[in-house]
C-alpha positions in Angstrom: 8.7 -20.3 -23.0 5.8 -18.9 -21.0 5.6 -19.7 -17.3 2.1 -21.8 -16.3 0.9 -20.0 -13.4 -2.2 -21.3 -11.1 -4.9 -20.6 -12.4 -4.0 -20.2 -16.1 -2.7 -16.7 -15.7 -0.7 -14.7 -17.5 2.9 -13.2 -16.1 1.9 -10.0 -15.7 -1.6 -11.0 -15.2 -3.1 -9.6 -11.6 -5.3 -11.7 -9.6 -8.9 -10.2 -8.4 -8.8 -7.1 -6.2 -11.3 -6.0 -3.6 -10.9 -3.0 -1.3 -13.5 -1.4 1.0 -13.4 0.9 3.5 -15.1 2.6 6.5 -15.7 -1.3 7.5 -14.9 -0.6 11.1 -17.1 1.0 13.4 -14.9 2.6 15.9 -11.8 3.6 14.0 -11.7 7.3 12.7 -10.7 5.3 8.9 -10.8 1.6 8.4 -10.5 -0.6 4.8 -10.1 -4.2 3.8 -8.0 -5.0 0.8 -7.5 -8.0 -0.8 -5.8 -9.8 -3.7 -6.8 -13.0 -4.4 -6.5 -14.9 -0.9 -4.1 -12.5 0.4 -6.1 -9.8 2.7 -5.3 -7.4 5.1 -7.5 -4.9 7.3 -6.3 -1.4 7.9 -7.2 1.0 11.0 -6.8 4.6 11.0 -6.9 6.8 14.8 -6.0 10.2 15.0 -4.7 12.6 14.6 -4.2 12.9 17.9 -1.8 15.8 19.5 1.3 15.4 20.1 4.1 13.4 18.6 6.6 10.3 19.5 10.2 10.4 20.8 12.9 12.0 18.2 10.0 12.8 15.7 9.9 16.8 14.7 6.6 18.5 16.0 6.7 20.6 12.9 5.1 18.0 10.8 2.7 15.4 11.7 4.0 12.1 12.9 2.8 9.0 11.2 2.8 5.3 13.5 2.3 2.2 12.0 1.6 -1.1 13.9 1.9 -4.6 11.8 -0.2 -7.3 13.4 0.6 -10.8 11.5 -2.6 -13.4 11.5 -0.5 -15.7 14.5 2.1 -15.4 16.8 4.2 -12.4 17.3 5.7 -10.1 15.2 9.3 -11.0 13.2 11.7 -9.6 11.4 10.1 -9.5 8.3 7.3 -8.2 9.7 9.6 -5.5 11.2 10.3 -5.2 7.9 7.4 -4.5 6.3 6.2 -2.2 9.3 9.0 0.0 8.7 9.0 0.3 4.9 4.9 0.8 5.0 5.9 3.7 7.5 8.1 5.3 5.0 5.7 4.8 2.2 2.8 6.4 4.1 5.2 9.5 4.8 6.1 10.3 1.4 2.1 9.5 1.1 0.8 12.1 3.8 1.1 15.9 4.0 2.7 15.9 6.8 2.8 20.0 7.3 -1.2 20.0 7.5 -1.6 18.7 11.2 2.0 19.4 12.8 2.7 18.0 16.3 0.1 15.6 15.7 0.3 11.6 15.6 -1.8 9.5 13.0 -1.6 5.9 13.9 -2.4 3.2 11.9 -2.8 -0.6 12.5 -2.3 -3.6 9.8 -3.4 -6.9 10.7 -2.9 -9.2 8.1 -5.9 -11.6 7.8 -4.6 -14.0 5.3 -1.2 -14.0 3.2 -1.0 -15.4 0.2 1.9 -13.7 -1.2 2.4 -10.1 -2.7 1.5 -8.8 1.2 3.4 -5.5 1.3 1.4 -4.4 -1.6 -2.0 -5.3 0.1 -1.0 -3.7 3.1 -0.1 -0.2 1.5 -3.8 0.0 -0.6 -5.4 -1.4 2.3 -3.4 1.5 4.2 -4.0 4.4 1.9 -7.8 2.8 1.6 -8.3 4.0 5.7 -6.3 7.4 5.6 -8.5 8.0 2.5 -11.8 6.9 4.6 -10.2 8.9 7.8 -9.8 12.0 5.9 -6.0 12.5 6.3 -5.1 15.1 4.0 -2.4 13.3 1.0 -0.4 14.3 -2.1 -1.3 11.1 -3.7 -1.7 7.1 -3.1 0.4 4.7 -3.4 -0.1 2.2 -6.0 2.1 -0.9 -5.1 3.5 -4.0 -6.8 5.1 -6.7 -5.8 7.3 -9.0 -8.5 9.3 -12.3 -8.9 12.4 -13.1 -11.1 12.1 -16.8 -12.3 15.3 -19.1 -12.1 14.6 -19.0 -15.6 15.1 -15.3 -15.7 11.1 -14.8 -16.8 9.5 -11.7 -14.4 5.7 -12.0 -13.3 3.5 -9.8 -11.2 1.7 -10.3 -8.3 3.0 -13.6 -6.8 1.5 -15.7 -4.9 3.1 -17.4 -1.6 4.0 -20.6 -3.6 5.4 -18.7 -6.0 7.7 -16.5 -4.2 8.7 -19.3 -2.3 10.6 -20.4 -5.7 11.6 -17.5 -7.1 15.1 -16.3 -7.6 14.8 -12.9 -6.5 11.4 -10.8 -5.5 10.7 -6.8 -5.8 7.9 -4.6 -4.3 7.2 -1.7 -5.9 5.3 1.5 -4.7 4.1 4.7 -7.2 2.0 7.3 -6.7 -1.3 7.4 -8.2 -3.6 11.2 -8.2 -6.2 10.7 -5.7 -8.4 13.4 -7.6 -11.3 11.0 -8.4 -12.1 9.6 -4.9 -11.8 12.6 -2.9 -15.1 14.9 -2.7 -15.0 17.4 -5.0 -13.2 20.2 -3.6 -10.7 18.6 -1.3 -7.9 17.8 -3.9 -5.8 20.8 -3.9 -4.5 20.0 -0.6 -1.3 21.3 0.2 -1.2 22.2 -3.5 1.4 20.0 -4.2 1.7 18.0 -7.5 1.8 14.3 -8.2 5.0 12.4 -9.0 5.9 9.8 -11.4 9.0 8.2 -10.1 9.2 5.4 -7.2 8.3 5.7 -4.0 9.1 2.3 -2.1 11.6 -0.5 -3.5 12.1 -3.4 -1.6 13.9 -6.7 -2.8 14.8 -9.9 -1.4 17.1 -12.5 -3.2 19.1 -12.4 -6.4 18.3 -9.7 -8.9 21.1 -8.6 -11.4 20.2 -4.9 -12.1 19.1 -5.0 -15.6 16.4 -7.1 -14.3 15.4 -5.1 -11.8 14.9 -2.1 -14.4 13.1 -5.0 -16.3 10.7 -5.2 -13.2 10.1 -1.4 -12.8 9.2 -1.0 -16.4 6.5 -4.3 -16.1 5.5 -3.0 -13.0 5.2 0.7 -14.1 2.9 -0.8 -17.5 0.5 -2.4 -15.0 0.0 0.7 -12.3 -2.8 2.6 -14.2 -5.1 -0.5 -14.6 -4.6 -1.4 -11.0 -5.1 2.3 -9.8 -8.1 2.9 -11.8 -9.7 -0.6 -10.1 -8.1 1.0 -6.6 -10.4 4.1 -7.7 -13.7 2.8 -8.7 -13.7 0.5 -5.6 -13.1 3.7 -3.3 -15.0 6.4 -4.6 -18.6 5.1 -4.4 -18.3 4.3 -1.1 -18.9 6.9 1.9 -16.5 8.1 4.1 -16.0 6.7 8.1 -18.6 8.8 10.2 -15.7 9.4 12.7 -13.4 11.0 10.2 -11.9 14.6 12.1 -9.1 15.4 9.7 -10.7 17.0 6.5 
């Protein structure tokens, strides 16, 4: 029997998705990304020299600050500041600007569920508009196991809030149609297809899970060609040092 979801949509049915960058004046990279209600804002600064405590000067260090809407930050917040971190890592060619720090600042503007995956294209959005050399982006996805065992994609808040168990999903996605033309061999290192974040919360048995990946997987290169057309018609941040 097929979950009704608001709205009338589908389970693995995305809801609309906007992202724009170079939308902040002063920040070397900036983007806004929504989907649906959920929207986040994205600053990029640097790189700047030098590089944080216990980080290796050899590569560049990458800082990322989550700002929630209210109040201050939690642990799930933590949370999600340390995963996007990671992500951006395995996202950034880190060899290009050693002993360098690129910082970049998430404040969440409205969340309606499925954040994590705003915030990582709204983060890849302002490297892109900073020029920070990458090996790819990061197409994200976040999913929801049903206490009726039914999976479905891009939650919103209600919905997670009564689901069973909940998965975000990152892969990478070539970045060869946004960059200028030119700029794509960076690093000359080739794109992957496996996963490059996994975060769950709840109850998920592990055939599920496998169950998610797959569904989540199916729906990457739709969402990363939509990623895609919204980015590469749009110029680049006037302030952007690192290409």
């Amino acid at each position: 029997m097929d979950l009704e979801r608001e709205g009338g949509r589908g389970a693995n049915q995305l809801r609309p998705i906007d992202c724009t960058r170079n939308v902040l004046s002063r920040a070397h990279g900036s983007a806004s990304c929504s989907h649906g209600d959920t929207r986040v804002l994205a600053a990029v600064y640097g790189p700047k020299a030098g590089t944080k405590k216990n980080e290796n000067p050899e590569k560049a260090c990458i800082e990322v600050i989550w700002k929630p809407k209210t109040g201050q930050i939690g642990k799930s917040e933590k949370e999600f500041e340390m995963i996007l971190k990671r992500t951006l890592q395995n996202v950034c060619l880190l060899t290009v600007h050693p002993n360098t720090t690129t910082s970049i600042i998430v404040q969440v503007v409205h969340d309606d569920g499925s954040l994590l995956q705003c915030a990582i294209h709204a983060a890849c959005a302002a490297l892109v508009d900073a020029g920070i050399p990458l090996k790819y982006l990061a197409v994200a996805i976040c999913c929801c196991l049903t206490e009726s065992g039914q999976i479905i994609l891009d939650p919103s808040k209600l919905e997670e809030q009564r689901m069973k168990g909940f998965v975000c999903l990152a892969f990478p996605s070539s970045i060869q149609s946004i960059l200028p033309q030119g700029s794509t061999d960076v690093g000359g290192e080739s794109v992957g297809h496996g996963v490059i974040t996994s975060l769950t919360h709840g109850v998920m048995p592990v055939d599920d899970y496998f169950q998610c990946v797959e569904q989540a997987r199916a729906a990457i290169t739709p969402l990363s060609n939509i990623l895609k057309k919204k980015l590469q018609s749009q110029p680049a941040s006037k302030q952007s040092k690192a290409s």
